[in-house]
C-alpha positions as CSV (number, residue, x, y, z in Angstrom):
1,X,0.0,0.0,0.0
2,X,3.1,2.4,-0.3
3,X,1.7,3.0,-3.8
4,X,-1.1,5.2,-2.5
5,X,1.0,7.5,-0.3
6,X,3.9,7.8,-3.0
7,X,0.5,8.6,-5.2
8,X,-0.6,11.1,-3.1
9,X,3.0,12.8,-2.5
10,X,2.9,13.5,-6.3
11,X,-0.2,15.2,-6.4
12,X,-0.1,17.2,-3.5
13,X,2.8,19.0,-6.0
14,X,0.4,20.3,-8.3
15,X,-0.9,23.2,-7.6
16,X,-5.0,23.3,-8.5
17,X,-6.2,25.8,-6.5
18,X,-10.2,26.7,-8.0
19,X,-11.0,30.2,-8.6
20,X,-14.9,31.1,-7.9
21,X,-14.1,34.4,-9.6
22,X,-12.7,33.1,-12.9
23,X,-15.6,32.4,-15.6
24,X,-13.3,29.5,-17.3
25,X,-13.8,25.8,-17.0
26,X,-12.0,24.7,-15.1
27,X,-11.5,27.9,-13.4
28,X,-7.5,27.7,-13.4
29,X,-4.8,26.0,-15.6
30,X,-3.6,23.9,-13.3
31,X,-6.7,22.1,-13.2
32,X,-5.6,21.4,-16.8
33,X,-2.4,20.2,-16.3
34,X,-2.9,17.9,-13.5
35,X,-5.9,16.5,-15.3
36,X,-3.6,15.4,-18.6
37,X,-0.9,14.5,-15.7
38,X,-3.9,11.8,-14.6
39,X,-5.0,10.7,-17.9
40,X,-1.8,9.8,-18.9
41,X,-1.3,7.5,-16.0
42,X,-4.6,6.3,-16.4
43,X,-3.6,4.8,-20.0
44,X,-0.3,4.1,-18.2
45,X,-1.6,1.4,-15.8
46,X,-4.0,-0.1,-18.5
47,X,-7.2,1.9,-18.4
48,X,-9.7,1.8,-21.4
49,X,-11.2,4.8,-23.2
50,X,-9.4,7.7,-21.2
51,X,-10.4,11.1,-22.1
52,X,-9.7,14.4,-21.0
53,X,-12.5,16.7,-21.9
54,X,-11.9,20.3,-23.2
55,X,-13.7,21.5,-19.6
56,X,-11.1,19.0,-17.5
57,X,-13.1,16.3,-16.9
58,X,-11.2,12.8,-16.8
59,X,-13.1,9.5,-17.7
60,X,-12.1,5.9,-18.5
61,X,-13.0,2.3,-18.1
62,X,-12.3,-0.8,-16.6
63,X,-13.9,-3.2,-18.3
64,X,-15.1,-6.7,-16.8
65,X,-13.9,-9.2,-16.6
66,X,-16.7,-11.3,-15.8
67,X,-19.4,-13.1,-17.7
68,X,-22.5,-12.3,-15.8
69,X,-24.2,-9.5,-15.4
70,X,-23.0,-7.2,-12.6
71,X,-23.8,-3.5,-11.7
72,X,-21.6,-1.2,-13.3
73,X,-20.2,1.3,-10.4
74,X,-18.3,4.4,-10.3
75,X,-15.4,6.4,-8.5
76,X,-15.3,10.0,-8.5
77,X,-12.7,12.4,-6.9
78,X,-12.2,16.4,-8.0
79,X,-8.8,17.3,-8.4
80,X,-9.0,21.0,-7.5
81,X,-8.2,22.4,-3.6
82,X,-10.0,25.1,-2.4
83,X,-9.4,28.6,-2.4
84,X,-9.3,29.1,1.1
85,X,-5.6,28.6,1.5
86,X,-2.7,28.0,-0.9
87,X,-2.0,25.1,-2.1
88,X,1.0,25.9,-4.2
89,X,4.7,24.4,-3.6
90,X,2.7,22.0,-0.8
91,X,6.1,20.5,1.3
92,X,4.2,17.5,3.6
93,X,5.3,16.4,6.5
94,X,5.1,12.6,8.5
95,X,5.1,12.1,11.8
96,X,6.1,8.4,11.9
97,X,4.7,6.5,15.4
98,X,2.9,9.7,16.5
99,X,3.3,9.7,20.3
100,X,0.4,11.9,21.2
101,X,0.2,15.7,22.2
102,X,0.6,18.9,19.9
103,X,2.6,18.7,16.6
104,X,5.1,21.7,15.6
105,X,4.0,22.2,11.9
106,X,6.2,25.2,11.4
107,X,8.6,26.5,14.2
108,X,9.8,29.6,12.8
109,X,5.6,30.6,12.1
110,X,4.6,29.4,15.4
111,X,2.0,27.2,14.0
112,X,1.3,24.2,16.0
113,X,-1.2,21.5,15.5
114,X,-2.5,21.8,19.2
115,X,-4.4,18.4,20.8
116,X,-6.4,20.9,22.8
117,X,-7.6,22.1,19.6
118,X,-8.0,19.4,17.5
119,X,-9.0,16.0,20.7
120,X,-9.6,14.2,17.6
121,X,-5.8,13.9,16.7
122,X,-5.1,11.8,19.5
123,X,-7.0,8.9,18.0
124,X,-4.3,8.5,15.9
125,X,-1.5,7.5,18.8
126,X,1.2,4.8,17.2
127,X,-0.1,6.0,13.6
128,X,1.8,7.6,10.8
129,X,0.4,11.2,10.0
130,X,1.2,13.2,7.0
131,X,0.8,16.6,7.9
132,X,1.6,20.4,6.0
133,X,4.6,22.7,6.9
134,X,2.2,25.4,8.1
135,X,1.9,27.5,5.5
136,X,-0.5,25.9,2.8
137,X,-3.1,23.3,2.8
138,X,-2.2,19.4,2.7
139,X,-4.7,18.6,-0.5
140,X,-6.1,15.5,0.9
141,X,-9.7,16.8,-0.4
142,X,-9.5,15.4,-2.3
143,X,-6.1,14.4,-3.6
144,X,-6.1,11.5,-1.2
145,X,-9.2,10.7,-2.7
146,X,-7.9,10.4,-6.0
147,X,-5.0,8.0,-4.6
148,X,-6.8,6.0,-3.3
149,X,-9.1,5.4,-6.6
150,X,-6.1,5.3,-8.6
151,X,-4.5,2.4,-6.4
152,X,-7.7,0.2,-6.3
153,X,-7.7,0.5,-10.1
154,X,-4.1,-0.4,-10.5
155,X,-4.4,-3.5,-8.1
156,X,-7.5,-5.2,-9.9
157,X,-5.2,-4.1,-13.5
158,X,-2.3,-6.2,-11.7
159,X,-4.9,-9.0,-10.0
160,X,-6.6,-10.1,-13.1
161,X,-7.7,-13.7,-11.0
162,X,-9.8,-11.1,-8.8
163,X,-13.1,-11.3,-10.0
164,X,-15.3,-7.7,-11.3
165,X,-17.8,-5.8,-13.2
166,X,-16.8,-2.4,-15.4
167,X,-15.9,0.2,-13.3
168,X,-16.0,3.4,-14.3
169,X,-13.1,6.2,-13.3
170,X,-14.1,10.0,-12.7
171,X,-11.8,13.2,-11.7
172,X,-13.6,16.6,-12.0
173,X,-12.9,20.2,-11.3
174,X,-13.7,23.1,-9.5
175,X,-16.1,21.0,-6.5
176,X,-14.4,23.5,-4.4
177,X,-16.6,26.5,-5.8
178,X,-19.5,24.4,-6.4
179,X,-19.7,23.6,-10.3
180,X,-17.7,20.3,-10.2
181,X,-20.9,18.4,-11.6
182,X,-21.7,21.4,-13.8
183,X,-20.6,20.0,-17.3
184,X,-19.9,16.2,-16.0
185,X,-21.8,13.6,-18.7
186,X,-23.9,11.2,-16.8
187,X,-24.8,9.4,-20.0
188,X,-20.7,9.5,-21.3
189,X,-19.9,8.2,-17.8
190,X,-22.5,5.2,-18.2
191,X,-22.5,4.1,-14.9
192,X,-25.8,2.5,-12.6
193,X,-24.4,4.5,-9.9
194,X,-21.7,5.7,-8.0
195,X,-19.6,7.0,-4.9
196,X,-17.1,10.2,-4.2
197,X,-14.0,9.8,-2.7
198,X,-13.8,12.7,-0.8
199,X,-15.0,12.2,2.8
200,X,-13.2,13.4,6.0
201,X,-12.1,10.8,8.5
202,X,-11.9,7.3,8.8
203,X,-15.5,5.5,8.7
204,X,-17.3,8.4,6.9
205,X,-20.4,7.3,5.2
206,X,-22.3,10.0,4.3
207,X,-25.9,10.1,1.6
208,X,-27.4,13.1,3.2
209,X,-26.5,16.8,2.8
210,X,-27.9,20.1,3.0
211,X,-30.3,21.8,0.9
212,X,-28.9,24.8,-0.2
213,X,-29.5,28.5,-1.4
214,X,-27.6,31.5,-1.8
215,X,-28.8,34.8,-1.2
216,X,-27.4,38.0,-2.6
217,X,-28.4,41.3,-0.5
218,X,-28.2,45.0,-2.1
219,X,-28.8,47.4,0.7
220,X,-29.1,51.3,-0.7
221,X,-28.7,54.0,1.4
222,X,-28.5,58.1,1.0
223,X,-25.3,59.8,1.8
224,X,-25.0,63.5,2.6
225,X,-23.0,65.8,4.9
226,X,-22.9,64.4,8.2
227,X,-23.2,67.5,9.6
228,X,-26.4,68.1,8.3
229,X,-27.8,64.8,7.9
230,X,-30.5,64.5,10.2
231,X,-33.7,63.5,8.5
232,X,-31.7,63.1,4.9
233,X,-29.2,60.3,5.5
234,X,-30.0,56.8,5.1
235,X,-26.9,54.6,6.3
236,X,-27.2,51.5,3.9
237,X,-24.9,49.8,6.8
238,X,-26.8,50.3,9.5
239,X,-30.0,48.8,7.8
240,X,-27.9,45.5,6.7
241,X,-27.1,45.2,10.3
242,X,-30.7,45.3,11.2
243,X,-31.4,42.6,8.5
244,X,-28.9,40.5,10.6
245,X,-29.8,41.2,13.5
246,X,-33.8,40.0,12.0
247,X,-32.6,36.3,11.4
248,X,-32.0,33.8,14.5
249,X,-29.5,34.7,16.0
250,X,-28.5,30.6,17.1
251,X,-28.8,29.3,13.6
252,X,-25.2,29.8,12.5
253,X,-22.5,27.4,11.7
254,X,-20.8,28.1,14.6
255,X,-23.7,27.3,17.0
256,X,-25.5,24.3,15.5
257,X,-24.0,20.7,14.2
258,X,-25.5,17.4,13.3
259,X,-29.1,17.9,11.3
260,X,-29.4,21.4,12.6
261,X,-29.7,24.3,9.8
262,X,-28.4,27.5,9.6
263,X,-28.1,30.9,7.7
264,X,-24.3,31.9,7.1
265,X,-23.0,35.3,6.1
266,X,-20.2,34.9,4.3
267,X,-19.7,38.9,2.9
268,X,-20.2,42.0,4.1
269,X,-18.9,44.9,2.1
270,X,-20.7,48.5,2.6
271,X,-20.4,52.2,2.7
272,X,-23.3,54.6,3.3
273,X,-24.6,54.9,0.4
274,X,-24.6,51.1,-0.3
275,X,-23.9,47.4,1.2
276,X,-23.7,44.3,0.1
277,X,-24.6,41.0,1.9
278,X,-24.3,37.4,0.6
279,X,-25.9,34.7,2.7
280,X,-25.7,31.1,2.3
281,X,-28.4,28.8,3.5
282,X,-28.4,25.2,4.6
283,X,-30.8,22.6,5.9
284,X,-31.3,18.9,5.8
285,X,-35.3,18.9,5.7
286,X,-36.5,20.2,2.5
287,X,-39.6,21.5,4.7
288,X,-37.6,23.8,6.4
289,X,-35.1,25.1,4.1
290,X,-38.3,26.3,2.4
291,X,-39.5,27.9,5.4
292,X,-35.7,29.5,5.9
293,X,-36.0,30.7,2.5
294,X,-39.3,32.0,3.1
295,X,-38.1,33.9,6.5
296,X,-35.8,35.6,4.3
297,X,-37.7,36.5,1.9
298,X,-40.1,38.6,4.7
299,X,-37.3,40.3,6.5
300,X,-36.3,41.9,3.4
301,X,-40.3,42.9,2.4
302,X,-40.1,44.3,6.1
303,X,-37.5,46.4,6.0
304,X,-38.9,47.8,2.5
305,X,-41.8,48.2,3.8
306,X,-40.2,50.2,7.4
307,X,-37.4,52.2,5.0
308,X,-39.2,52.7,1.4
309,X,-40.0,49.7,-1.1
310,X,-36.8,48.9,-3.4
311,X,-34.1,50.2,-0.2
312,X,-33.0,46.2,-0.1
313,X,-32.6,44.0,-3.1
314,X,-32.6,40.3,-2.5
315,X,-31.7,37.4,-5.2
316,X,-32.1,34.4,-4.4
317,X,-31.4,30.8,-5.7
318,X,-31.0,27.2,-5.0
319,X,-27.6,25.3,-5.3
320,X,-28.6,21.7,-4.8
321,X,-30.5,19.6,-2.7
322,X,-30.0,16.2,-0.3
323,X,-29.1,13.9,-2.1
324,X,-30.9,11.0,0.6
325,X,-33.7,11.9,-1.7
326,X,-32.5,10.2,-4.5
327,X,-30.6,7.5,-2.7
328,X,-32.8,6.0,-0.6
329,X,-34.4,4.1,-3.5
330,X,-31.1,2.2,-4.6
331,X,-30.1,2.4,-0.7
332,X,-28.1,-1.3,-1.3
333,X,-25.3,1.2,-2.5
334,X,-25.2,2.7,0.8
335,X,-25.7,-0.9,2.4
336,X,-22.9,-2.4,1.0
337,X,-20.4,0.4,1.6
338,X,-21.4,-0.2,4.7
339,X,-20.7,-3.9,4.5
340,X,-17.4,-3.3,3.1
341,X,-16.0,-1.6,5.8
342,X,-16.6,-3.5,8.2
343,X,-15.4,-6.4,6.3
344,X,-12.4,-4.7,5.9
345,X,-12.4,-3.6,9.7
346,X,-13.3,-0.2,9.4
347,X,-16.1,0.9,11.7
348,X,-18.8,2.6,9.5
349,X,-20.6,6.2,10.6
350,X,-23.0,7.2,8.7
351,X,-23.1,10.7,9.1
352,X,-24.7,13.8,6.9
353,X,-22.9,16.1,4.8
354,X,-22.6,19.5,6.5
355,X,-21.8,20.8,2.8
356,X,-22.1,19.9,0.0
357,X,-20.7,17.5,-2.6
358,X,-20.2,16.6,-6.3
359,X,-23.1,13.6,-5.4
360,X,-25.8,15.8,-4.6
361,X,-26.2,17.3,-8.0
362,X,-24.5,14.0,-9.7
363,X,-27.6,12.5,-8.2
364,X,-30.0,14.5,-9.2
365,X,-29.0,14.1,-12.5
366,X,-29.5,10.6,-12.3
367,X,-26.5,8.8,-11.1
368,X,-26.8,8.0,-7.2
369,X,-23.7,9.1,-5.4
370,X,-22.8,8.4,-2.0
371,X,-19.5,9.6,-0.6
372,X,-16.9,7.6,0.8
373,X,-14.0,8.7,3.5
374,X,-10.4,9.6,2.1
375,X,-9.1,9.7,5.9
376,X,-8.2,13.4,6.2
377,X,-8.9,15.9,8.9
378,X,-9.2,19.7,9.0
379,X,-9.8,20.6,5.0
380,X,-9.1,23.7,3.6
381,X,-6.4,25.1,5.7
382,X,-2.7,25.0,7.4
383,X,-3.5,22.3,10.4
384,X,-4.9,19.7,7.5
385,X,-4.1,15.8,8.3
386,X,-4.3,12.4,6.9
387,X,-3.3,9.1,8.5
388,X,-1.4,6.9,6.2
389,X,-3.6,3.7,7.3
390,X,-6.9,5.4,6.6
391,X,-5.7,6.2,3.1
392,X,-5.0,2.3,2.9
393,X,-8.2,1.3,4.6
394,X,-10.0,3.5,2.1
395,X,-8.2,1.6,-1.0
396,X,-9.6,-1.7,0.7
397,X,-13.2,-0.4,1.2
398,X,-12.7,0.4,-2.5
399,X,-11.8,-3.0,-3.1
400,X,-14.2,-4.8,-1.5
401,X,-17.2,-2.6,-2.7
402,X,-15.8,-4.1,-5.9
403,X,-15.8,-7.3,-4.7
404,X,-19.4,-7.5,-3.3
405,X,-20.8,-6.5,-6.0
406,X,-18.7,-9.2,-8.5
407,X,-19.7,-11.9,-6.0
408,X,-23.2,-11.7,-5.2
């Protein structure tokens, strides 16, 4: 299982960092270049039909090699990191036989990986980590993800006695800024359904995610002389903080967890005369997110109705949906993940998707996609981890998902 660490090493050196500003596909040319990079060694280990679209999207085949008829199942991953934190000239670190306590990621930055901060860390006493140097992201989401699908492939190419149906091989862009499912062909891919690579820790199992929406806020205000501005000036900034102030205030992402929904400003940019707000979203029940959209919806016709009809703008517009919704009527998918790990001694926990992914949309569009665990911890930033064994674990999982499905 070397082969999926060295893997992962290589790709962590390719910078593909999304861009949710750029209007290209995919949004940066690294993208590109690591997705030719992946083709390539797709055809090198002995994959069938590779292609590399012209919008970065990777395909190919394993064909059967079996006479009866078995599901045909796919593996996705997206190749680009997220635009939170750098993830050019990424320098990993291990932490061979990791004793417990804090890890010093850089010394001369004073960036430690702190136990107090991150409890969950200390699960991983006697295990090998590979950690960052403190000043980018690690790329395990989903790099490790890709690994690990590109070692399980290579192992059935090498194990030809190993029984199994056609599988089908898929690395997509720019997941990071939600449009990694945005030009991905369901009928090219050809598959009866399908799973992501690009969970968080060991075990993951996840079908359910949020509904989501995102709300764009114009706020317009009045400027004139401060001096003289009683009864004339209308602060645009002071009105956005009212419309904040309107929605509950304990339905944030940093007060609610598990099922529980939230709304989530994510910009605030004003002056006087004008502010802008962005707002994202999220709940698991479809009934709710309705009635979140809905709330809203009459805080805005309130304060046009308190300040002058057309003072705040709002646009708003769904992103995707659960993706349970979809799943639950081909739930063997989910079943035998399940199945697999703990045949491969991996303790399974199903949880939901506090995001999004590539499957909720993939599923919608009519190839049910449950995601699967790549092992890593703390995405999208400096203190980002991955256990050497879970990426192993996840290549068996892989395996005997595979296997189930060739053998009964």
């Amino acid at each position: 299982m070397e082969t999926v660490v060295e893997r992962f090493l290589k790709y962590v050196k390719f910078d593909t960092k999304s861009d949710e500003e750029s209007d290209t596909v995919p949004s940066t040319e690294g993208q590109m270049v690591f997705a030719k990079e992946l083709a390539k060694e797709l055809e090198e280990i002995g994959i069938s039909y590779v292609s590399v679209d012209d919008k970065g999207y990777v395909m190919g085949t394993l064909p059967s090699n079996i006479d009866k008829k078995v599901p045909t199942i796919g593996f996705i991953a997206h190749m680009d990191t997220a635009p939170d934190m750098s993830g050019k000239d990424v320098n990993p670190q291990f932490v061979e036989n990791y004793d417990g306590g804090d890890i010093v990621l850089n010394k001369d930055n004073n960036v430690v990986l702190r136990a107090a901060d991150f409890p969950e860390i200390e699960e991983y006493k006697g295990k090998t980590l590979i950690t960052t140097d403190g000043t980018t992201l690690l790329g395990a989401d989903d790099k490790a993800g890709i690994a690990e699908i590109m070692t399980a492939i290579e192992y059935l190419i090498k194990h030809p006695e190993i029984e199994h149906g056609t599988i089908k091989i898929g690395f997509t862009p720019d997941e990071e800024v939600g449009r990694g499912a945005d030009y991905f062909d369901v009928k090219k891919f050809d598959a009866d359904f399908a799973y992501t690579v690009d969970g968080g820790p060991i075990g993951e199992l996840e079908y359910e995610n949020f509904n989501a929406a995102g709300a764009k806020i114009i706020v317009k205000g009045r400027n004139v002389h401060p001096g003289y501005a009683k009864d004339k000036m209308i602060n645009s900034m002071l009105i956005a903080n009212e419309l904040v102030s309107m929605l509950p205030k304990e339905e944030v992402p940093e007060l609610t967890d598990g099922y529980e929904g939230f709304y989530h400003l994510v910009g605030f940019n004003g002056e006087v005369e004008e502010t802008k707000l962005q707002y994202i979203i999220r709940d698991f029940d479809k009934a709710k997110f309705e009635e979140r959209k809905d709330i809203m919806t009459d805080v805005v016709a309130s304060l046009n109705k308190k300040y002058g009809e057309g003072t705040v703008l709002l646009e708003m517009k769904d992103q995707y949906y659960n993706m349970k919704e979809k799943v639950e009527p081909v739930k063997h998918i989910v079943d035998t993940a399940f199945k697999a790990m703990e045949e491969v001694g991996v303790t399974p926990k199903v949880t939901p998707i506090r995001g999004g992914t590539d499957g909720a949309r993939l599923s919608f569009m009519g190839l049910p996609t449950p995601n699967l665990f790549t092992g890593g911890h703390n995405f999208h930033g400096k203190y980002e981890f991955v256990p050497t064994f879970a990426m192993e674990k996840a290549v068996e999982v892989i395996l005997k998902i595979i296997d189930i499905y060739a053998n009964n």
